[in-house]
C-alpha positions, 0 to 999 in steps of 0.5 A: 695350767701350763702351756705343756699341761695343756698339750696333752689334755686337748679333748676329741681331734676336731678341726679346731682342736688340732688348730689349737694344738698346733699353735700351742705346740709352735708357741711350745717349741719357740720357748723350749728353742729360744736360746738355741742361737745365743750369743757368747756371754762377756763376764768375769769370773776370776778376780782378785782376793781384795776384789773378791772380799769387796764383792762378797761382803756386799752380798752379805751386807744385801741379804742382811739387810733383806733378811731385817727388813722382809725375811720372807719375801726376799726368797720368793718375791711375791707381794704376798709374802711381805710381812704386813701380809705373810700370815695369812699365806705361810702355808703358801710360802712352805707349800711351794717348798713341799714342790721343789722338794718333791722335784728334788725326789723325782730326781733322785728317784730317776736315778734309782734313790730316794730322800728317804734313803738320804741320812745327811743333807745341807741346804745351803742358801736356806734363807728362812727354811722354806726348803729344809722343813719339808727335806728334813721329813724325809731325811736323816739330818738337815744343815741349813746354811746361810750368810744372813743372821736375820735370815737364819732368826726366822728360820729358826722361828719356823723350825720351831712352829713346825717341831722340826727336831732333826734341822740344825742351822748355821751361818757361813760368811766366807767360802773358808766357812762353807769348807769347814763344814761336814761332807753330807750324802746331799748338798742341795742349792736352789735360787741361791747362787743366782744372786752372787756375782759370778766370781763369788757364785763359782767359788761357792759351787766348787765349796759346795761340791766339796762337801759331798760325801763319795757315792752322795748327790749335788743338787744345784741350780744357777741361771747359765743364761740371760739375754745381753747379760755381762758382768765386769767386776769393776763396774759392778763394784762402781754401782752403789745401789744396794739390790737384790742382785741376779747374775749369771754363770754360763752353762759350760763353767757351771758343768765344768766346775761340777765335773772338775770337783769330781761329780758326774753329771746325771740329770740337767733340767731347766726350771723357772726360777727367774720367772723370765723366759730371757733367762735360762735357769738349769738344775744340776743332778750330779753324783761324786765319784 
């Protein structure tokens, strides 16, 4: 139970208790507050084409390598999820999909839709279909799109165990491929763009907001935010440790370049996707115009 959760299932007032809800509401503020003083962020987010080829080709050399050697625990870290074990968590693993899809619907239903009016959807970033199994229930047709082979062979070993008929999968290796795909009534992106650098993770946003259809819906998430983060291409470039990345787009470029592709903003919430309060990690619901 959240610290939220527990606000507002407090028993009688007794002393104690409103002591107890004071503090939880103290410690409650100071996380809802804790960025609210931040500093400016240093990070590059335009380079040059030979720079941005080297760093997109090592995104792409990361994720395959993840995907050949722990498919699923390389979308959600936890140790659960590794191979030697997955077996006995899997309805875990895509039970935790069925939430963040859930979210994705609350959102649209704040809106005055619904998934189940959603006839075209793309999930970019599908890794191993943890969130294009439960969309594609509500859903007309699901594209899941990834940059990982690998990834993409498990995705397809689970679609099939599902009997999920209505979910086609695709690679995409260059933001040229993710232009030449379809426009969609949904372009859904959730704990992707986080892990390419910014310059790639900006030119991946503006590919993704041009593939939705006029009157469709954005649904995208990125880290806007971490304590003492930075990022130089070059030094990023000089360090050849091969590693899940995560990296940062500050929040004013991220709503900046949605609104610039031709969305309005509807919705923006933060979420939990780092696990890390030093990070903030915002969801974008947005409509084109």
């Amino acid at each position: 139970m959240t610290i939220f959760h527990k606000l507002f299932n407090k028993p009688a007032n007794t002393r104690k208790n409103l002591d107890a809800d004071h503090e939880d509401t103290e410690r409650a503020y100071a996380i809802i507050m804790r960025h609210a003083n931040a500093a400016p962020m240093t990070i590059d987010t335009h380079v040059d084409p030979e720079t941005f080829k080297r760093l997109q080709n090592r995104v792409e050399d990361t994720w395959s390598r993840l995907g050949q050697e722990d498919a699923h625990w390389s979308v959600i870290t936890d140790e659960k999820f590794r191979k030697e074990s997955l077996s006995s968590h899997i309805d875990q693993f895509f039970s935790m999909g069925d939430g963040d899809i859930a979210r994705l619907d609350a959102a649209l239903n704040r809106v005055g839709t619904s998934l189940s009016n959603i006839e075209s959807a793309m999930d970019f970033g599908c890794g191993v279909g943890r969130l294009s199994v439960p969309m594609a229930r509500s859903t007309g047709h699901v594209l899941g799109v990834d940059i990982s082979a690998a990834h993409l062979r498990e995705a397809k070993a689970n679609v099939a165990r599902m009997g999920c008929q209505n979910i086609e999968l695709v690679r995409a290796s260059s933001i040229q491929d993710i232009k030449n795909l379809p426009e969609f009534e949904l372009v859904l992106s959730l704990i992707v763009l986080q892990h390419n650098p910014p310059p790639v993770m900006l030119e991946i946003l503006n590919a993704l907001c041009s593939r939705v259809k006029p009157g469709g819906y954005l649904y995208v998430q990125a880290q806007t935010y971490r304590q003492g983060y930075r990022y130089c291409a070059t030094d990023d470039l000089a360090d050849t440790l091969d590693k899940m990345e995560m990296h940062v787009l500050p929040q004013h470029v991220f709503l900046e370049t949605i609104q610039g592709a031709g969305l309005t903003i509807l919705e923006v919430t933060e979420n939990g996707a780092a696990w890390d309060l030093s990070y903030k990690s915002q969801v974008v619901l947005a409509r084109k115009r």
